[in-house]
C-alpha positions in Angstrom: 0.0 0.0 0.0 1.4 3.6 -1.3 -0.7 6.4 -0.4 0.8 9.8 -1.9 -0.4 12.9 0.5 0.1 16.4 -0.6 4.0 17.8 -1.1 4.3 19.2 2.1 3.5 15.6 4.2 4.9 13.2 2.2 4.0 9.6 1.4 2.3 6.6 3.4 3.4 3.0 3.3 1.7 0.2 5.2 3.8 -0.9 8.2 3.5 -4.7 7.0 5.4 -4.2 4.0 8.4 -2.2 5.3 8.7 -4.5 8.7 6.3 -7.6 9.1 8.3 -8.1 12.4 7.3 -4.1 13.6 3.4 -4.7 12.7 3.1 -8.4 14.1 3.3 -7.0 17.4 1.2 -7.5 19.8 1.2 -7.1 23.9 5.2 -7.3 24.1 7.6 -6.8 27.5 9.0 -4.1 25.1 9.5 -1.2 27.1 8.0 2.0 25.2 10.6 3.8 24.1 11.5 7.1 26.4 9.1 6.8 29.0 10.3 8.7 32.5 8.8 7.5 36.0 6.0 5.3 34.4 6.4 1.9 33.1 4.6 1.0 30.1 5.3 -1.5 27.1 4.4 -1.5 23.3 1.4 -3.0 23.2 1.2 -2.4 19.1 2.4 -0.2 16.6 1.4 1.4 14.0 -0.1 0.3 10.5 1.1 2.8 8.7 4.1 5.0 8.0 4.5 8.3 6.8 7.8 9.1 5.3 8.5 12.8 5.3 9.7 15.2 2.0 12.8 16.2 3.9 16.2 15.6 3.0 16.6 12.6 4.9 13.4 11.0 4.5 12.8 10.2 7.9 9.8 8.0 9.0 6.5 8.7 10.8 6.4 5.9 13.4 3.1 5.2 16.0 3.3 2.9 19.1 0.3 2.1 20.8 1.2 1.7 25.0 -0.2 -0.7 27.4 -1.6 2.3 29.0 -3.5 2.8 25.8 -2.1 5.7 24.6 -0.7 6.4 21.4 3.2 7.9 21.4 4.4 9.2 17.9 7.9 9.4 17.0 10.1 10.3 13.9 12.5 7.4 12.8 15.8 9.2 11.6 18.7 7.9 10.0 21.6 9.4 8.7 22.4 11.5 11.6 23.7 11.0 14.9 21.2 12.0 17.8 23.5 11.9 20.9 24.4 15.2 20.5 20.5 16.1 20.6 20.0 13.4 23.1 22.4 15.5 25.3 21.0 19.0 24.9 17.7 17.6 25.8 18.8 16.3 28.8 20.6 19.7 29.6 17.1 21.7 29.4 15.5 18.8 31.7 18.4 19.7 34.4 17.8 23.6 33.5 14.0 22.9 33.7 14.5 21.5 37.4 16.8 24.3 38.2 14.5 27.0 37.2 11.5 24.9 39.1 13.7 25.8 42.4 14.6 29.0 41.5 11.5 30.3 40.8 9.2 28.5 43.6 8.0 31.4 45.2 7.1 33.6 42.1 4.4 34.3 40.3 5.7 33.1 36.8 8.0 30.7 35.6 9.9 29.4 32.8 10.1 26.5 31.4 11.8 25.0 28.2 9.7 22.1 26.0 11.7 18.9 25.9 11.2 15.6 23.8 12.7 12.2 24.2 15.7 11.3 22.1 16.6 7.9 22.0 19.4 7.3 19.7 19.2 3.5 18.3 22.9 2.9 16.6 26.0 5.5 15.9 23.8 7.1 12.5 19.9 6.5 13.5 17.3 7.0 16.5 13.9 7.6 17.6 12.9 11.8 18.9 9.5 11.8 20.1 6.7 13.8 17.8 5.8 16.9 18.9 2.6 18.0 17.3 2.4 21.8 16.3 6.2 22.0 16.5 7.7 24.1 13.2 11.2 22.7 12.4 13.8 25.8 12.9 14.7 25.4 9.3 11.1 26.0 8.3 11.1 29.3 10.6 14.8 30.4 8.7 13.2 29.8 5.2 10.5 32.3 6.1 12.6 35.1 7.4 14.6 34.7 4.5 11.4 35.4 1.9 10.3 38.0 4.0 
């Protein structure tokens, strides 16, 4: 199955025909990936994938949790995520710094985080933020206007 979207989301492949393995699953002891404090597994994933119209083609990916809920992540290869992996852990310690800091005020700040989970030395899993705009999308903008 090959289901073309418009330009700007890319295509959809049925999971089953990429990875028979990926989309047999069903109730595994695979921890889902990224999870903090809570244990839950992959209970299923996905059916389909949507590969992105970016350079690197990276991949769409949906795990269904024991818990029921559905996590979303972007599949890239090509690139090494530790770096990212580290800088997101940097703005979870900043994140519990400013929490202390800032107790007794009115406001505070916080910076958004996302799970990176890098899978070999040139591939990983980053957790799918929804409503996010990719910084390169943002520089291609300023640079029309």
């Amino acid at each position: 199955m090959l289901h073309r979207t418009g330009k700007r989301s890319g295509t959809i492949h049925a999971m089953n025909q990429i990875s028979p393995k990926l989309a047999e699953i069903k109730h595994s002891v695979i921890p889902n990936p990224g999870e903090d404090g809570q244990f839950h597994t992959i209970h299923s994933v996905g059916q389909t994938v949507q590969v992105l119209p970016t350079k690197t083609r990276p991949k769409k990916l949906m795990f269904v949790g024991s818990n029921g809920h559905r996590y979303q992540y972007l599949l890239k290869g090509l690139e090494d995520l530790h770096l990212d992996e580290r800088i997101m852990q940097l703005l979870s310690i900043i994140n519990v710094m400013f929490t202390k800091i800032n107790r007794n005020e009115p406001w505070s700040y916080e910076a958004r985080n996302y799970t990176v989970i890098p899978l070999a030395s040139r591939s990983g899993l980053i957790q799918w933020v929804e409503g996010a705009t990719p910084l390169f999308t943002l520089y291609k903008r300023w640079q029309q206007h």
